[in-house]
C-alpha atoms as an extended CHARMM CRD file, in Angstrom:
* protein
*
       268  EXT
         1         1  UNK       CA             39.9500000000      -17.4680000000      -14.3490000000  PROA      1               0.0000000000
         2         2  UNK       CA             43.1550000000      -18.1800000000      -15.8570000000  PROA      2               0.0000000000
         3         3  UNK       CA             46.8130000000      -16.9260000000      -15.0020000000  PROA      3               0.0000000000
         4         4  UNK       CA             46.6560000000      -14.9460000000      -17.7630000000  PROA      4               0.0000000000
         5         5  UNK       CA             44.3380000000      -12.4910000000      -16.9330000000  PROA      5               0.0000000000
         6         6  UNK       CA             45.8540000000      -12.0760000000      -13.8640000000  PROA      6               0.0000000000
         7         7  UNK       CA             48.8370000000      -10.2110000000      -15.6200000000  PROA      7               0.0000000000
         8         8  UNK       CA             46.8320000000       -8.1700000000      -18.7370000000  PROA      8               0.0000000000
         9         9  UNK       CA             46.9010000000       -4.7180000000      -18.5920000000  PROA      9               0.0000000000
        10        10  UNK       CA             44.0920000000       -2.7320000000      -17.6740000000  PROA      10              0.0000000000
        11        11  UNK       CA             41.6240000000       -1.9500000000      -20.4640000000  PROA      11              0.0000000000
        12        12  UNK       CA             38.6130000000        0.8460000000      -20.9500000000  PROA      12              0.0000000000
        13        13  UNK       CA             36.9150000000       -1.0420000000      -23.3540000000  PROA      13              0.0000000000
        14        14  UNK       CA             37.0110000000       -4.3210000000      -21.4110000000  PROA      14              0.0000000000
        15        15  UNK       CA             36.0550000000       -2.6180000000      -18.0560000000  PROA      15              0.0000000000
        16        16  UNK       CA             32.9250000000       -0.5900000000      -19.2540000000  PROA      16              0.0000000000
        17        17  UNK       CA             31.5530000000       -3.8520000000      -21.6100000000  PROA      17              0.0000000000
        18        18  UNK       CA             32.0690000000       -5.5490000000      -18.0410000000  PROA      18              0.0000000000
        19        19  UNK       CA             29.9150000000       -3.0400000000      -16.0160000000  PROA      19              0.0000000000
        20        20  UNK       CA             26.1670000000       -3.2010000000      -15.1710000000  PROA      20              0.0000000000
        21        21  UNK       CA             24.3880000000       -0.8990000000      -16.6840000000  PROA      21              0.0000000000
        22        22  UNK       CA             23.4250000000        1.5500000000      -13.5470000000  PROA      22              0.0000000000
        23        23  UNK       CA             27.1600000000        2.2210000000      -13.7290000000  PROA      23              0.0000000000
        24        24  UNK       CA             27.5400000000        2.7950000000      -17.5860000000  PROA      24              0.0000000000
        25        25  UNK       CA             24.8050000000        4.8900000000      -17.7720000000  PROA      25              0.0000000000
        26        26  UNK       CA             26.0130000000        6.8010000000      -14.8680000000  PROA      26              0.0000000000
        27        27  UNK       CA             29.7710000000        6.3640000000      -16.3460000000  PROA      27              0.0000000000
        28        28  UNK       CA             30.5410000000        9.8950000000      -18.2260000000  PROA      28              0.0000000000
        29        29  UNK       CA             33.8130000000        9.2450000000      -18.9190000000  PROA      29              0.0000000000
        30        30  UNK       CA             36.4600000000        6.2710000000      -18.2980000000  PROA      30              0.0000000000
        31        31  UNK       CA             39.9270000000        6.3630000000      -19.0820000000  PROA      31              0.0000000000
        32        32  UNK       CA             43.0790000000        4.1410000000      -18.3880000000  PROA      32              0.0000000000
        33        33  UNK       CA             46.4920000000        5.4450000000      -18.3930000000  PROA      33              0.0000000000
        34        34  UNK       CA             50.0570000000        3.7910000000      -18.4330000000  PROA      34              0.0000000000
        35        35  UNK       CA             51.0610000000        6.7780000000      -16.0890000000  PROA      35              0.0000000000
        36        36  UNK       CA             50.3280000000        9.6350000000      -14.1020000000  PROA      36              0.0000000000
        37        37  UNK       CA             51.2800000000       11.1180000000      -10.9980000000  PROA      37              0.0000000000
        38        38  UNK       CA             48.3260000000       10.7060000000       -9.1400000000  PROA      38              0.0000000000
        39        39  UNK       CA             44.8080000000        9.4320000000       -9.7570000000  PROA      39              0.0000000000
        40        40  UNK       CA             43.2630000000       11.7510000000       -7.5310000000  PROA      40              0.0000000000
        41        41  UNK       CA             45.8090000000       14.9540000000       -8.4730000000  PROA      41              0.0000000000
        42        42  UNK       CA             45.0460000000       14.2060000000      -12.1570000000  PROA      42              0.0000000000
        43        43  UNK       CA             40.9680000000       14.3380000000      -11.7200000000  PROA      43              0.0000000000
        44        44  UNK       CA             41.3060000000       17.6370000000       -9.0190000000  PROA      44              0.0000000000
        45        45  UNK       CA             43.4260000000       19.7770000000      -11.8970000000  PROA      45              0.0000000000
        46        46  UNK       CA             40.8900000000       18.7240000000      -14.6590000000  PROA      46              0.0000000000
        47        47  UNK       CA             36.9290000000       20.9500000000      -15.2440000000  PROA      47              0.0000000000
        48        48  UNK       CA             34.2060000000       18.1940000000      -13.1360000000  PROA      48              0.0000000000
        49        49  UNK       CA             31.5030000000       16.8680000000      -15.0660000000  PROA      49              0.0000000000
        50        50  UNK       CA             28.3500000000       15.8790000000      -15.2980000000  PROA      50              0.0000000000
        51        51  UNK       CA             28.3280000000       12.0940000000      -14.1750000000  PROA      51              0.0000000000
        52        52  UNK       CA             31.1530000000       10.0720000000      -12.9740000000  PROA      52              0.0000000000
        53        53  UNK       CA             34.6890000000       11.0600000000      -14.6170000000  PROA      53              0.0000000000
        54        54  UNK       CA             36.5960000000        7.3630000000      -13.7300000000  PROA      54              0.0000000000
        55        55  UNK       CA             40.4950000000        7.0600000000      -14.0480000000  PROA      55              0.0000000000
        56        56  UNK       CA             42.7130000000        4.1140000000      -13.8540000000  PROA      56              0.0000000000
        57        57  UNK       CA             46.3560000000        4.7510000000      -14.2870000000  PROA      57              0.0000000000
        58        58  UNK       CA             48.8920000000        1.3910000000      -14.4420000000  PROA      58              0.0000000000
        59        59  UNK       CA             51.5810000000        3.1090000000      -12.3920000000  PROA      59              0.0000000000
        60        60  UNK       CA             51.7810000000        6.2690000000      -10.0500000000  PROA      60              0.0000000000
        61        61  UNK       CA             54.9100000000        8.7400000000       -9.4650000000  PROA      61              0.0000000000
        62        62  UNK       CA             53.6260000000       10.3970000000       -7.1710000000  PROA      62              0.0000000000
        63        63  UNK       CA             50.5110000000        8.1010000000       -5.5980000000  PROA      63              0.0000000000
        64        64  UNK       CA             49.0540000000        9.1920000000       -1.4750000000  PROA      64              0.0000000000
        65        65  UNK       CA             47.4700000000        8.2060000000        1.1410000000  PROA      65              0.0000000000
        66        66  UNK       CA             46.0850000000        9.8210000000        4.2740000000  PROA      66              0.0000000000
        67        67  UNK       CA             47.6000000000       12.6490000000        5.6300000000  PROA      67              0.0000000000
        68        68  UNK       CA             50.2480000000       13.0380000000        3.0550000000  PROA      68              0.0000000000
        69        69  UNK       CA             51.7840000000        9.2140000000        2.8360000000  PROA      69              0.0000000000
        70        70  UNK       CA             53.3080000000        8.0790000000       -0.4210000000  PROA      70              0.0000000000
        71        71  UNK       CA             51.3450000000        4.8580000000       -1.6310000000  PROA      71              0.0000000000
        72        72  UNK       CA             53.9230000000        2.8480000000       -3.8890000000  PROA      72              0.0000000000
        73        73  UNK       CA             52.4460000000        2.0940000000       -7.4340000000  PROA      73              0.0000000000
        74        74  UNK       CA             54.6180000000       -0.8200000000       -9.2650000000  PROA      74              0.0000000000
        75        75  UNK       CA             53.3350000000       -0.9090000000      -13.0850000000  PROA      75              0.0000000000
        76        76  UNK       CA             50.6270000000       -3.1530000000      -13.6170000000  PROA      76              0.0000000000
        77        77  UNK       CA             50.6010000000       -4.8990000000      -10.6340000000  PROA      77              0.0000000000
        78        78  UNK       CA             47.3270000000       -3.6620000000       -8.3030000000  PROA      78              0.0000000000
        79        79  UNK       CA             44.1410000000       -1.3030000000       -9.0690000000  PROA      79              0.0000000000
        80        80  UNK       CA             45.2400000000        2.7030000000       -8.8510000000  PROA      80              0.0000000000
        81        81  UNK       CA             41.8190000000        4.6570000000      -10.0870000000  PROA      81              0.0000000000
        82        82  UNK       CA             39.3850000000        7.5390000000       -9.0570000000  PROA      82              0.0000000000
        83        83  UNK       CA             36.3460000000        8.3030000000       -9.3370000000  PROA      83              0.0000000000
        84        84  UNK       CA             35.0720000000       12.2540000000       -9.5800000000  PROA      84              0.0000000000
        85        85  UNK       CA             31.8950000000       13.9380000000       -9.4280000000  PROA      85              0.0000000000
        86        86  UNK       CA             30.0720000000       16.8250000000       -8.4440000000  PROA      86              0.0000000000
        87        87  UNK       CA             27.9310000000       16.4420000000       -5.0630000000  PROA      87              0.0000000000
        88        88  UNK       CA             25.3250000000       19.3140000000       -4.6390000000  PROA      88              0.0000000000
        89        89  UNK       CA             23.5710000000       18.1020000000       -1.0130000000  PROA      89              0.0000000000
        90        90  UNK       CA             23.7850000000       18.2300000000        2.3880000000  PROA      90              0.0000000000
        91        91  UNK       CA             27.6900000000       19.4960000000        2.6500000000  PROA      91              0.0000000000
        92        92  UNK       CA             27.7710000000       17.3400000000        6.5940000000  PROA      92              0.0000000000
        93        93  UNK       CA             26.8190000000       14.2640000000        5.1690000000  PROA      93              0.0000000000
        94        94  UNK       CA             30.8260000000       14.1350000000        3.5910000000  PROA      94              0.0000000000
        95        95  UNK       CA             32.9170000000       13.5260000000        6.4640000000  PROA      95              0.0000000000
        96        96  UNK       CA             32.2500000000       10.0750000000        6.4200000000  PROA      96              0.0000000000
        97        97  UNK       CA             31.5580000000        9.4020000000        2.7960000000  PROA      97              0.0000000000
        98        98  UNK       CA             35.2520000000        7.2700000000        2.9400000000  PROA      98              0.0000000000
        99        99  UNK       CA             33.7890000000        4.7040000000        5.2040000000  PROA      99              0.0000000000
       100       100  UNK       CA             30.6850000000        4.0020000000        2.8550000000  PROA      100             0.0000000000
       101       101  UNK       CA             33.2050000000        3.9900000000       -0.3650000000  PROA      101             0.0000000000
       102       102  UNK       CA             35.2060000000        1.3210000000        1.5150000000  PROA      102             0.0000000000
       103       103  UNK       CA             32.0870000000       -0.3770000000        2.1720000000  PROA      103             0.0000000000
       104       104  UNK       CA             31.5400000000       -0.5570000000       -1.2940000000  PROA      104             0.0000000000
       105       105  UNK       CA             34.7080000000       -1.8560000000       -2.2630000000  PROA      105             0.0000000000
       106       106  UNK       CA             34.8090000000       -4.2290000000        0.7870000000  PROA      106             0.0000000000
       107       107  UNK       CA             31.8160000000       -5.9050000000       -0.6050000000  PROA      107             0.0000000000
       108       108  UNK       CA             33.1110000000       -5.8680000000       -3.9100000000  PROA      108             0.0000000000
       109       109  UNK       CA             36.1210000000       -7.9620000000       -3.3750000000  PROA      109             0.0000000000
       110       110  UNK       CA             33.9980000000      -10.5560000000       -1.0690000000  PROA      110             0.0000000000
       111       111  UNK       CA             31.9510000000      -10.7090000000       -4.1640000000  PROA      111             0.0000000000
       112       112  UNK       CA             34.0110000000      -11.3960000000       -6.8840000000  PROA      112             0.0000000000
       113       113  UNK       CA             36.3920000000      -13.6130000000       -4.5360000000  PROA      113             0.0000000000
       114       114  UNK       CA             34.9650000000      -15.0010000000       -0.9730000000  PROA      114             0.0000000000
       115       115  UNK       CA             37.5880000000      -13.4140000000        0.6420000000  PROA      115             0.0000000000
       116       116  UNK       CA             36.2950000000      -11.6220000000        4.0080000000  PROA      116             0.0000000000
       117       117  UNK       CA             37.3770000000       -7.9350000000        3.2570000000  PROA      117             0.0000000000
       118       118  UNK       CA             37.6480000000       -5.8270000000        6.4660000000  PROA      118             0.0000000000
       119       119  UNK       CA             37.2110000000       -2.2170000000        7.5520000000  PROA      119             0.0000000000
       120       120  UNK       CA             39.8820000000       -0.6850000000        8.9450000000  PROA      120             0.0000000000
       121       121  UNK       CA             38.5200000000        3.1020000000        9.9890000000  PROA      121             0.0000000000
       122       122  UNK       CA             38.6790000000        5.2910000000        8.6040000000  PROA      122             0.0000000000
       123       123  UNK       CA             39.5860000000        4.4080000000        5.5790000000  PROA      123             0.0000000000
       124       124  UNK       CA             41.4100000000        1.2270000000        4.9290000000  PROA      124             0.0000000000
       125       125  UNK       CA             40.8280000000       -2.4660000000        3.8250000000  PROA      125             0.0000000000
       126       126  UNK       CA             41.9950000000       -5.4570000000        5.3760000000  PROA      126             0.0000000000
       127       127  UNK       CA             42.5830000000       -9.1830000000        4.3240000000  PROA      127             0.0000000000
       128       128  UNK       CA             43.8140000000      -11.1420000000        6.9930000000  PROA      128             0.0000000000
       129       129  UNK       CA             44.6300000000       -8.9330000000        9.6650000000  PROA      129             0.0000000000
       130       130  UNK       CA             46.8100000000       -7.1330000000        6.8310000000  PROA      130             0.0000000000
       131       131  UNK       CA             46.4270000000       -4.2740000000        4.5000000000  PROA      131             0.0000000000
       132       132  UNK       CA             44.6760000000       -4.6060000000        1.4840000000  PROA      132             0.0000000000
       133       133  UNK       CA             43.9300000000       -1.3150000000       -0.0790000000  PROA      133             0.0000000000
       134       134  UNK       CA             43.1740000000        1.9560000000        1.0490000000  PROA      134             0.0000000000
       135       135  UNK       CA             40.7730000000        4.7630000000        0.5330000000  PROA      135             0.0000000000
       136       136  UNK       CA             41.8730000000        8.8710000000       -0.3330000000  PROA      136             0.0000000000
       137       137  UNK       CA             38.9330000000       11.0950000000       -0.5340000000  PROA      137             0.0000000000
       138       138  UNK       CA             39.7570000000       14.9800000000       -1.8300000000  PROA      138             0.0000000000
       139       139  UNK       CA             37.2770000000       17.6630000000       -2.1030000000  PROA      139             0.0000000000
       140       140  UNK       CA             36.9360000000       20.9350000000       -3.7060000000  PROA      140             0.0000000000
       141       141  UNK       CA             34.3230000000       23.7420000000       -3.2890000000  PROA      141             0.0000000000
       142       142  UNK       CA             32.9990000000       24.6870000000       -6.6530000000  PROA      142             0.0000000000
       143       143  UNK       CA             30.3480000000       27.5270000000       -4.9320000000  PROA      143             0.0000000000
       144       144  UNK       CA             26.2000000000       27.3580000000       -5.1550000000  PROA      144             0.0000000000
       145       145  UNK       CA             26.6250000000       24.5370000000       -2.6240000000  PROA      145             0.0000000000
       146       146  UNK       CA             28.4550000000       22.3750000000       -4.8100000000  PROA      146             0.0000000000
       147       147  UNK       CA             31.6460000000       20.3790000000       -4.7590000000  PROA      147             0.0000000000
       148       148  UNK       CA             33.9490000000       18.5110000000       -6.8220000000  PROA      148             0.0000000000
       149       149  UNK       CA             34.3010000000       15.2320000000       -4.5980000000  PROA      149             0.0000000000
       150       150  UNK       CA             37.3560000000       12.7990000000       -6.0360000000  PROA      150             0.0000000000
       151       151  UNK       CA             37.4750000000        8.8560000000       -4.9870000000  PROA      151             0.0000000000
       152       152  UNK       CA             40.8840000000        7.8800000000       -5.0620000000  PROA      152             0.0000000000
       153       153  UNK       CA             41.2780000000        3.7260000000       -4.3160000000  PROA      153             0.0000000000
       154       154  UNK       CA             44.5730000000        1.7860000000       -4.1650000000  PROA      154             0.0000000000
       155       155  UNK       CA             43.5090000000       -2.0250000000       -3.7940000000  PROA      155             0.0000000000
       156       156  UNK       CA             46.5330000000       -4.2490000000       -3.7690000000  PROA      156             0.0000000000
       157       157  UNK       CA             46.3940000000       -7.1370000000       -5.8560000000  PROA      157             0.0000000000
       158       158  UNK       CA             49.4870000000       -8.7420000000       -6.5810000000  PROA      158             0.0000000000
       159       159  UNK       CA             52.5590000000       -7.7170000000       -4.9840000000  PROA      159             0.0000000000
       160       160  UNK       CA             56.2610000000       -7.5790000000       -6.6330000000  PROA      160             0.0000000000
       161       161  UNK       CA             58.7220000000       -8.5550000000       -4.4710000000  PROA      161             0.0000000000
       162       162  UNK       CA             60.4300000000       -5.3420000000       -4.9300000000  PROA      162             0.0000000000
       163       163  UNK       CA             57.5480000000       -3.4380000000       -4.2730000000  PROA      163             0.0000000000
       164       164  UNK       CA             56.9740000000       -5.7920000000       -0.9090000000  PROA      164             0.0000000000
       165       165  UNK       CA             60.9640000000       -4.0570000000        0.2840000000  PROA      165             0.0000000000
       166       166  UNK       CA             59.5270000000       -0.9080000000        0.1930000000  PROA      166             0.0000000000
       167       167  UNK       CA             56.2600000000       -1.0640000000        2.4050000000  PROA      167             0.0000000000
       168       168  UNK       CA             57.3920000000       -0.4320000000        6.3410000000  PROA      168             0.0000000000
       169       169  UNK       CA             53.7640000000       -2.4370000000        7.4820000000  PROA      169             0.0000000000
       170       170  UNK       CA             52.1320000000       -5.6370000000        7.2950000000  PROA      170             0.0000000000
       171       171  UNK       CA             50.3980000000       -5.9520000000        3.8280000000  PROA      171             0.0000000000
       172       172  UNK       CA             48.2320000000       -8.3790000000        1.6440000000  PROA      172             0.0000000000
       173       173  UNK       CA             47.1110000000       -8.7420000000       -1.4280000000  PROA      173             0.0000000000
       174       174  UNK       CA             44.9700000000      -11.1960000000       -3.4320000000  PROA      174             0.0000000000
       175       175  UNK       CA             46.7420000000      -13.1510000000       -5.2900000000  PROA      175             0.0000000000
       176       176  UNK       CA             48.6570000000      -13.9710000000       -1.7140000000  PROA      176             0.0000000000
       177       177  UNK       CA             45.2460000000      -15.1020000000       -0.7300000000  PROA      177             0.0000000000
       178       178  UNK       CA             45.2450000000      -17.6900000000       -3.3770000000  PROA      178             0.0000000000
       179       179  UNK       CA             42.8570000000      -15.8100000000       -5.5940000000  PROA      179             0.0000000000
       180       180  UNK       CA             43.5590000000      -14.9760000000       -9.3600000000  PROA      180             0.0000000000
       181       181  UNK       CA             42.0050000000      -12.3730000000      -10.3920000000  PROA      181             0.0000000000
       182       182  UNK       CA             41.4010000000      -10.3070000000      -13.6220000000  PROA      182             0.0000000000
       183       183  UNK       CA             41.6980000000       -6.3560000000      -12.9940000000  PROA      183             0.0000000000
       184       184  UNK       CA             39.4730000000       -5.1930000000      -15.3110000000  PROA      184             0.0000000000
       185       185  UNK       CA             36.8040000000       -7.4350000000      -13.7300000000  PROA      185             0.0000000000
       186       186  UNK       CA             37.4830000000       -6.4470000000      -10.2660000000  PROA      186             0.0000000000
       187       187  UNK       CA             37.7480000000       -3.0170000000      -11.9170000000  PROA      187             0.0000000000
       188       188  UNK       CA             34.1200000000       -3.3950000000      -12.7770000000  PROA      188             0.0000000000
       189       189  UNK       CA             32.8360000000       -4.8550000000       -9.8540000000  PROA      189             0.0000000000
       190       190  UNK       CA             33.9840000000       -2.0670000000       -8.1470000000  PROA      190             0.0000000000
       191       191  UNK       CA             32.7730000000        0.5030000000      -10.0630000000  PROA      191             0.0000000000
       192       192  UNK       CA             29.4420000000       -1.4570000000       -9.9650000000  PROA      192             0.0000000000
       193       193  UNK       CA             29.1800000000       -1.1350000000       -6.1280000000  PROA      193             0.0000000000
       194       194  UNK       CA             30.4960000000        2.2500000000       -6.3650000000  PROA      194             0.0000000000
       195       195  UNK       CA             27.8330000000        4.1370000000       -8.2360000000  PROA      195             0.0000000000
       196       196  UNK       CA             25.3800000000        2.2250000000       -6.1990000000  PROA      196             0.0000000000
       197       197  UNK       CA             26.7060000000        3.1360000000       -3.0650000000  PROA      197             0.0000000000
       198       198  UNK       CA             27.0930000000        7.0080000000       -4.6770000000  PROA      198             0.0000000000
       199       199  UNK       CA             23.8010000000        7.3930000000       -5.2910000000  PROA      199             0.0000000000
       200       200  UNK       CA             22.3610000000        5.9250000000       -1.7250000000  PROA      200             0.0000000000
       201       201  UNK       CA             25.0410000000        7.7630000000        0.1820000000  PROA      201             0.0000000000
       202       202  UNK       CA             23.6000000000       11.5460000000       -1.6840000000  PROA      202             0.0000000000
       203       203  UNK       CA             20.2590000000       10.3590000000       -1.3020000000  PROA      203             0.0000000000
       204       204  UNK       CA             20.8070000000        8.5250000000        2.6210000000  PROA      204             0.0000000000
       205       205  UNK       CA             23.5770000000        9.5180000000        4.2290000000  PROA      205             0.0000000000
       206       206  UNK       CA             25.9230000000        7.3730000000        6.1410000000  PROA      206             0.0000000000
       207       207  UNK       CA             22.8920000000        6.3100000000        7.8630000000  PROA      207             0.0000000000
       208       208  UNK       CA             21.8630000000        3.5040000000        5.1270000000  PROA      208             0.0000000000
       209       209  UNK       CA             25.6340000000        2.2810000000        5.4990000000  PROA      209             0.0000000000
       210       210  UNK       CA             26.4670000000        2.3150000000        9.5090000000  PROA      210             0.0000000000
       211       211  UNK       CA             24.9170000000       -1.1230000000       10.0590000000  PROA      211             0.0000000000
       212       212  UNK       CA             27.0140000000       -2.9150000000        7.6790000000  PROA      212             0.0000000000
       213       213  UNK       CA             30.0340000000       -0.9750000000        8.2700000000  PROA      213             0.0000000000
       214       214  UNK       CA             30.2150000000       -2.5680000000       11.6610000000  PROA      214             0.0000000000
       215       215  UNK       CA             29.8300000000       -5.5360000000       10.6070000000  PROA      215             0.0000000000
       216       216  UNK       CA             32.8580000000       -5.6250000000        8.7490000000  PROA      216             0.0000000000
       217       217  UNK       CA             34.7910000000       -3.2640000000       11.7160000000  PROA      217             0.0000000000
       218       218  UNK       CA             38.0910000000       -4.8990000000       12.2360000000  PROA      218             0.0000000000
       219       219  UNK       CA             38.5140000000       -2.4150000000       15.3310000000  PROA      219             0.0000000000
       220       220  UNK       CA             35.1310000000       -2.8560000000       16.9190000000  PROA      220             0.0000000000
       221       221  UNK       CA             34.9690000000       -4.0120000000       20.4830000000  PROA      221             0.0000000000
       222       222  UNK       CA             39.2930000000       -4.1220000000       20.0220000000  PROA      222             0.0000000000
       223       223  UNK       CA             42.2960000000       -2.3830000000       22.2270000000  PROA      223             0.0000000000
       224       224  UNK       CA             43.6480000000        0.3640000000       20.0770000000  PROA      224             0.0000000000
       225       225  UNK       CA             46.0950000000        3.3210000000       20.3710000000  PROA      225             0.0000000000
       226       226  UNK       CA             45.4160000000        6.0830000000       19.2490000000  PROA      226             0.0000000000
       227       227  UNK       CA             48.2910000000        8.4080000000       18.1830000000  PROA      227             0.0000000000
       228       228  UNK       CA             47.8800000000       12.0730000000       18.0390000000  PROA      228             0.0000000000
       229       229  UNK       CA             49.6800000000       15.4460000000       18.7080000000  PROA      229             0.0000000000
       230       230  UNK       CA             49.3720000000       14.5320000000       22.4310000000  PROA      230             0.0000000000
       231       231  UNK       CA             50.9660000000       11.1960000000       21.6910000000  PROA      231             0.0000000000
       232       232  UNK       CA             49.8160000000        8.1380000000       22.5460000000  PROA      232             0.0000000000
       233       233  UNK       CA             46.7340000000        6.5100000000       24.7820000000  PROA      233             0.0000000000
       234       234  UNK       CA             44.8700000000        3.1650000000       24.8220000000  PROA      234             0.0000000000
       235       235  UNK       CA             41.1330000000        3.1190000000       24.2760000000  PROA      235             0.0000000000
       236       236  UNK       CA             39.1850000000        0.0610000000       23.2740000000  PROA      236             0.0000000000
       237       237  UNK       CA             36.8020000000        0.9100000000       19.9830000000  PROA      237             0.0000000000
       238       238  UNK       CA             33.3900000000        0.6970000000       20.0250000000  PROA      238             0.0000000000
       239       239  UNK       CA             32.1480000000        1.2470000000       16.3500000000  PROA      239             0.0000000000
       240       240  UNK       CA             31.1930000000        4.8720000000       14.8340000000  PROA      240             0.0000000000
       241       241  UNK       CA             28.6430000000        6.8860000000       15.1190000000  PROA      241             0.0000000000
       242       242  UNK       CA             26.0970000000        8.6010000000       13.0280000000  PROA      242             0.0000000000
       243       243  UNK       CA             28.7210000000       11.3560000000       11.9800000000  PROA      243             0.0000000000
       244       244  UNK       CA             31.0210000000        8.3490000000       10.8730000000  PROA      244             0.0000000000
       245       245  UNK       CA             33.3970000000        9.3160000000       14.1130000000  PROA      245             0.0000000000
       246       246  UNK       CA             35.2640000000        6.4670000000       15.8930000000  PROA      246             0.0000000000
       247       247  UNK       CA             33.8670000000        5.8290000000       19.1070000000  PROA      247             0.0000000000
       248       248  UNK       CA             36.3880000000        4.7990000000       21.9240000000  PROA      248             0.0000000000
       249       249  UNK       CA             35.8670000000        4.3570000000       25.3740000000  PROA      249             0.0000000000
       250       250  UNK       CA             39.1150000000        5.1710000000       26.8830000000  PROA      250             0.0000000000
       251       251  UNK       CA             41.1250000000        2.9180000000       29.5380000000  PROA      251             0.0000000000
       252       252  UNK       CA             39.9420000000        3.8300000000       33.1550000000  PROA      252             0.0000000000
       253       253  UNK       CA             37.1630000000        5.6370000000       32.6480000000  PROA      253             0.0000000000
       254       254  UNK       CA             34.2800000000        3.8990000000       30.4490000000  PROA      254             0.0000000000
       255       255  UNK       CA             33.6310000000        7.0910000000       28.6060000000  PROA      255             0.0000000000
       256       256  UNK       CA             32.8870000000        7.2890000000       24.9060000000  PROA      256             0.0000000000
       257       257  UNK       CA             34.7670000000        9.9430000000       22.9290000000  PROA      257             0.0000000000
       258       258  UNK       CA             34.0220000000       10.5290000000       19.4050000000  PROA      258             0.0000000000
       259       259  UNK       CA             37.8680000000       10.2850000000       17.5290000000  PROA      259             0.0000000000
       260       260  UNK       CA             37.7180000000       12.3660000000       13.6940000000  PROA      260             0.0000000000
       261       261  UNK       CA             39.8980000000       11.0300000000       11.1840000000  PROA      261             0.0000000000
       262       262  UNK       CA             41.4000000000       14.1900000000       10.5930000000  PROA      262             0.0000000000
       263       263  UNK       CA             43.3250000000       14.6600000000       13.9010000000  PROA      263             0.0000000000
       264       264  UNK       CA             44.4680000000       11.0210000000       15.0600000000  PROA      264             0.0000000000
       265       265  UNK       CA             46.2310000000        7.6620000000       13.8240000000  PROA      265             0.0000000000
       266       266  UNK       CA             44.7860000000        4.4150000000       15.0640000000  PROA      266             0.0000000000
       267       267  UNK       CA             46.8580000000        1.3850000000       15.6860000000  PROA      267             0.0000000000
       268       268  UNK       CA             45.8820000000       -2.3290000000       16.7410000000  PROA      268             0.0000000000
């Protein structure tokens, strides 16, 4: 790839005549916008549909992370998209659908670049002991066992400088790795492994995912703190389990707790 596409703006046409066709058959709708507010906000205000509704916007106003963070969005620079759908099975399968959706992405990167993406639980991806992207899944009950499930993924790809000022944590991205790549093919190759992993998660659960997920866990067998309302306490992690809850065997007393990614903040 050339330096070229590195810079060109994000196109629908070029990222569905890029896809495999499991995803553009599966593909209802993709769009790209110069701006929104949020990916995710934009998807959970509009009807679902039937298939995958996909949106890539080149800049955010108002972009977010877990538990409220703002996730900064300089124009044309990284991947800002989401993916919704309506899910109709088993309603405790969800909790840890973000862990197979980074999975999927994880994979997607290594593929497209060699670069050994890691897990950061629950829902974050790391190049280099740094973050890469990150992971925002929303829900909303649509009755008759059904709800409207929106994918939101921020993957940083090449950072401004400006943008860089503005982030209070250790970051990466991949053209810091030495990689050039073109968007709307990493756009693809994500939503390729996407739809795959979709399907297997409705059909498997986060059973068909939990072996590879540890083996890209950056926190497995690792000291971590673990921030919540309490405050602060050391643990060392020990993978997830079958619910997709951290496991942590906390200092001084070898027992394994189950952590949910609703209630805490891990740290390295």
């Amino acid at each position: 790839m050339n330096g070229a596409n590195e810079s060109r703006a994000l196109s629908a046409e070029d990222i569905l005549v890029k896809l495999q066709p499991h995803a553009s058959e599966a593909i209802h709708r993709l769009r790209v916008l110069e701006e929104t507010d949020s990916t995710n906000a934009r998807l959970l205000a509009e009807a679902p549909r039937s298939g995958f509704d996909v949106l890539f916007a080149e800049t955010q106003t108002a972009g977010r992370g877990r538990r409220g963070r703002s996730w900064h969005s300089p124009k044309g620079a990284h991947l800002y998209m989401s993916l919704g759908y309506v899910y109709a099975g088993n309603l405790s399968q969800l909790p840890p659908l973000a862990l197979a959706v980074g999975l999927a992405c994880a994979q997607a990167v290594t593929e497209l670049t060699a670069l050994p993406v890691r897990l950061k639980w629950p829902n974050d991806l790391y190049l280099d002991g740094r973050k890469l992207g990150g992971i925002l899944i929303e829900t909303q009950p649509l009755g008759n066992g059904q709800v409207h499930v929106v994918v939101g993924i921020g993957l940083n790809v090449r950072m401004p400088a400006e943008a860089a000022a503005m982030i209070d944590q250790p970051w990466s991205d991949l053209q810091s790795a030495a990689t050039i790549v073109d968007r709307n093919r990493l756009a693809a190759q994500i939503l390729d492994s996407l739809v795959t992993t979709l399907y297997k998660f409705a059909s498997d659960g986060f059973a068909a995912f939990r072996a590879d997920f540890e083996r890209h866990d950056l926190l497995l067998n690792r000291e971590v703190d673990i921030h919540d309302a309490s405050g602060v306490q050391r643990a060392r992690a020990r993978g997830v389990d079958a619910n997709g809850a951290l496991l942590v065997e906390m200092a001084g007393d070898g027992v394994l707790r189950p952590l949910h990614a609703g209630e805490v903040s891990i740290r390295l």
